[in-house]
N, C-alpha and C positions, 0 to 999 in steps of 0.2 A: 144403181143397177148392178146385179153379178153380171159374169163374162158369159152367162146362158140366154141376159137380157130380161130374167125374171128382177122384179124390185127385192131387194135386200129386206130381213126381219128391222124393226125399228130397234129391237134391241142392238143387235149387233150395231147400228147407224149411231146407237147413243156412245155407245162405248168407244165406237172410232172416232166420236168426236170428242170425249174425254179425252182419250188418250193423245189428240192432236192437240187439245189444251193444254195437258200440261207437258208436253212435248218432251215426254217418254220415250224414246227410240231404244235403250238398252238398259240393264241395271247389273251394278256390281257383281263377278264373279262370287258364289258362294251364298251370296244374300238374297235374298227373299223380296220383290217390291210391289206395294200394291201404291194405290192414287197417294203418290204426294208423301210416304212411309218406303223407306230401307229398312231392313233388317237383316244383321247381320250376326244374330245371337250363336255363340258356341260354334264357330265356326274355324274355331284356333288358326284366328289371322294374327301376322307375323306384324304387318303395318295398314295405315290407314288403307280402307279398299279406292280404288280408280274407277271415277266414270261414275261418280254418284250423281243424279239425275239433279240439273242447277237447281231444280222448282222444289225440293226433299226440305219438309217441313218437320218430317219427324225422324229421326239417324238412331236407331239401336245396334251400337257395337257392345253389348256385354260378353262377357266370358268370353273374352279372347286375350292373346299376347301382345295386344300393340299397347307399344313404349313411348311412342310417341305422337304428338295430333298438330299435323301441320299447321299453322297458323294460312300458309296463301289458300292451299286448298281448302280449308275453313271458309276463306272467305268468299268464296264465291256462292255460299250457301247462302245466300244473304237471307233469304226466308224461314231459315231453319227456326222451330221458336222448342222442339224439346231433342235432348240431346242427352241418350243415356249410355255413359261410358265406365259402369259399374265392374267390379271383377277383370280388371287389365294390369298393366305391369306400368304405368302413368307416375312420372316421379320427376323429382329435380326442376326447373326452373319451368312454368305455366305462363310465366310472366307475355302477354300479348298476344297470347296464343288465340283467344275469343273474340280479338280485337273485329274481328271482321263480320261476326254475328250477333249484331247489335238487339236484335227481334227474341232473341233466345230468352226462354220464362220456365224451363223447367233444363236444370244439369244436375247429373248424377256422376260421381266421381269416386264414387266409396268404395271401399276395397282396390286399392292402388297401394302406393307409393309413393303419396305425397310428402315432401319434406314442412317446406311452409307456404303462407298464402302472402301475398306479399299487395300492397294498394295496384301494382299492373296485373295483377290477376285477371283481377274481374271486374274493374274499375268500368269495361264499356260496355257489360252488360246491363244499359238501363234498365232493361224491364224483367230483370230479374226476379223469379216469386220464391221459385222451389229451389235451394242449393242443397248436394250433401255428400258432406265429403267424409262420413264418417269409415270407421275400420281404415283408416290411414295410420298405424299404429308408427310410424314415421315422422308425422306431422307433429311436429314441435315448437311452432311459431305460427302465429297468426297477428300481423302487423292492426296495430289500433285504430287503424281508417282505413284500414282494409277491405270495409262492407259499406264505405262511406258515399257511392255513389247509386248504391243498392237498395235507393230508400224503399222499395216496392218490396223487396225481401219478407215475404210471408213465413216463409220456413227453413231453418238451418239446423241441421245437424251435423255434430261435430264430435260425435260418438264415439266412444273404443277408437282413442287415439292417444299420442305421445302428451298432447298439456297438459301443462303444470297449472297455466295461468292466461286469463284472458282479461283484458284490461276491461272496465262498465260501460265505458262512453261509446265501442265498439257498438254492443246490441242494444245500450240505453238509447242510440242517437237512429233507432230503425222503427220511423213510426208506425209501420204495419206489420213489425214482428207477431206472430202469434205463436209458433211452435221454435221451440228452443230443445234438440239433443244434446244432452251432456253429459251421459251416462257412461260408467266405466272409464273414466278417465283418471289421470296419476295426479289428481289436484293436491295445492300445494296448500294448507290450510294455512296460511300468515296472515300478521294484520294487515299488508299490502293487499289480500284476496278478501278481507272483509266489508268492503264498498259492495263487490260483485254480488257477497254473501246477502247484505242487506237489499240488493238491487230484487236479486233473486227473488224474497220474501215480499216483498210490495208491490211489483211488475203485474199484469194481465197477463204472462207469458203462461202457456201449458208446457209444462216439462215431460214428457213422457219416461216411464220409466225412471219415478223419482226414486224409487227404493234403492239403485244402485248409482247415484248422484252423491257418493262420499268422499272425503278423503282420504289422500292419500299417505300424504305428510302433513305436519311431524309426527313421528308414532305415539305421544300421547292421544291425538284428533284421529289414529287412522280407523278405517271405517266407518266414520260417524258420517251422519247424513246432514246436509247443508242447515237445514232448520234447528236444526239440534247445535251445531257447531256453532251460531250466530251469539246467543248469550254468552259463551264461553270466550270468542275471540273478543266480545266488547268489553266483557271484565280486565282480560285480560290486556287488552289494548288500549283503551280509553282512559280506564280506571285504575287498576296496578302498576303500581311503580317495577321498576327492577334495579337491581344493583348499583347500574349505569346512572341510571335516574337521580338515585339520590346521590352517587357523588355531583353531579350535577348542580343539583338544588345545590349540596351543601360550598361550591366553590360558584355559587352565585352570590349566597348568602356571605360570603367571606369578601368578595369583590364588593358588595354594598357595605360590608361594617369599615372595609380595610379604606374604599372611598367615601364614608360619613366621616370618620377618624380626622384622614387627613383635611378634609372642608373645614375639620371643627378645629385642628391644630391651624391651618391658616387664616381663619376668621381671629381667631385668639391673637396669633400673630402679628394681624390689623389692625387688632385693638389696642395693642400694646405701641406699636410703632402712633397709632394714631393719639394715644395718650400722652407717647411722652412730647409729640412734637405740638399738641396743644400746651404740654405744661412749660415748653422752654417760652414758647411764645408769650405767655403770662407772666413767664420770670422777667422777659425781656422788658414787657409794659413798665412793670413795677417797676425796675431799675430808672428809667424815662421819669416816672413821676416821680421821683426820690430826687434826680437830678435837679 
């Protein structure tokens, strides 16, 4: 009933009981909230905002200046399941930071300042589908079970950033990969990178943006694109000797002649020693029977 004692519109009855549901009382200075969505887009915040609504399933802080993402007040998002923290100043140790929003299935972290991803990253985001941390042109490391509790990991981009090099067991060990970013990055074309090379060509993975998927180094491979570069690293890796190689071979070859040599000078040896110590033996008989 209003304060006039007429019966209230059923609309407005549904909405106050929404809003008692999910027990809304205020939303962050500057951001924007509707049921159960903050947003906080362009609103050049300095640090995480206060008083984000506990029930906040979906958190958009893009295009702002925060450097940092608290890990407690993280956690008490415990429902949060997408989290887009694209275009911020995000850098230097991530390590435990998610630990608290286990539920979370889409994070966007691209255009930051990441340096590298490291196994506490993101190790407690089970249900991980969508990550992307592309445009970190900082990010220079990415730890080889780093995405190893991530098996739900559908889509990773890792775009316009600083590697060189990503180990194969990494995304070969991610049974529901389907989309793979690796475009524009400063790859290092070695035989070490040609597992990945051939993972690449054989996988179900969609590569977006294969045309810019080259190398980087060494400058005879640079700009060549991954498919192309594959014959090349296995001639040259597999099959081609170098320099090294064959001094190799040739002081192997020297250590089997130098130890057949000596087997065949001590066998000779044996024979001789064995020969004469039958001939004295025979000498000795003969003396006996003479006697």
């Amino acid at each position: 009933m209003s304060p006039s004692g007429r019966p209230r519109p059923l609309s407005f009855v549904l909405l106050l009981g929404m809003g008692m549901a999910s027990g809304r009382t205020n939303c962050p200075s500057r951001c924007s909230c509707q049921y159960l969505e903050v947003n906080c887009t362009g609103q050049q915040l300095q640090e995480f905002p206060e008083a984000i609504p506990l029930d906040t399933r979906q958190l958009i802080l893009a295009a702002n200046n925060v450097s940092y993402l608290p890990a407690v007040e993280l956690s008490f998002l415990v429902d949060l399941v997408y989290l887009d923290c694209r275009r911020n100043l995000l850098g230097g140790d991530l390590d435990f930071t998610f630990i608290g929003v286990a539920k979370l299935v889409y994070l966007d972290l691209s255009f930051n300042n990441l340096t590298q991803v490291t196994f506490s990253t993101f190790s407690h985001l089970l249900s991980l589908v969508v990550l992307k941390i592309s445009d970190n042109p900082n990010l220079v490391a990415i730890e080889k079970d780093a995405f190893a509790n991530n098996t739900w990991l559908r889509h990773l981009d890792v775009s316009r950033t600083g590697l060189v090099f990503l180990d194969t067991s990494m995304v070969r060990d991610l049974p529901n990969l389907r989309f793979l970013g690796l475009s524009d990055n400063l790859w290092h074309c070695n035989c070490s990178f040609l597992d990945f090379i051939i993972w690449m060509t054989e996988s179900n993975v969609h590569f977006p943006d294969a045309d810019n998927i080259t190398c980087y180094t060494p400058e005879g491979l640079r700009a060549l694109k991954m498919p192309a570069v594959e014959a090349q690293l296995r001639f040259s890796c597999l099959i081609q000797l170098y320099k090294q190689d064959y001094i190799f071979l040739c002081l192997i070859g020297f250590c089997i002649f130098f130890a057949g040599t000596v087997a065949a000078w001590l066998a000779g040896v044996c024979a001789v020693i064995y020969k004469v110590h039958t001939s004295k033996g025979e000498d000795g008989d003969e003396e006996e029977e003479e006697d």
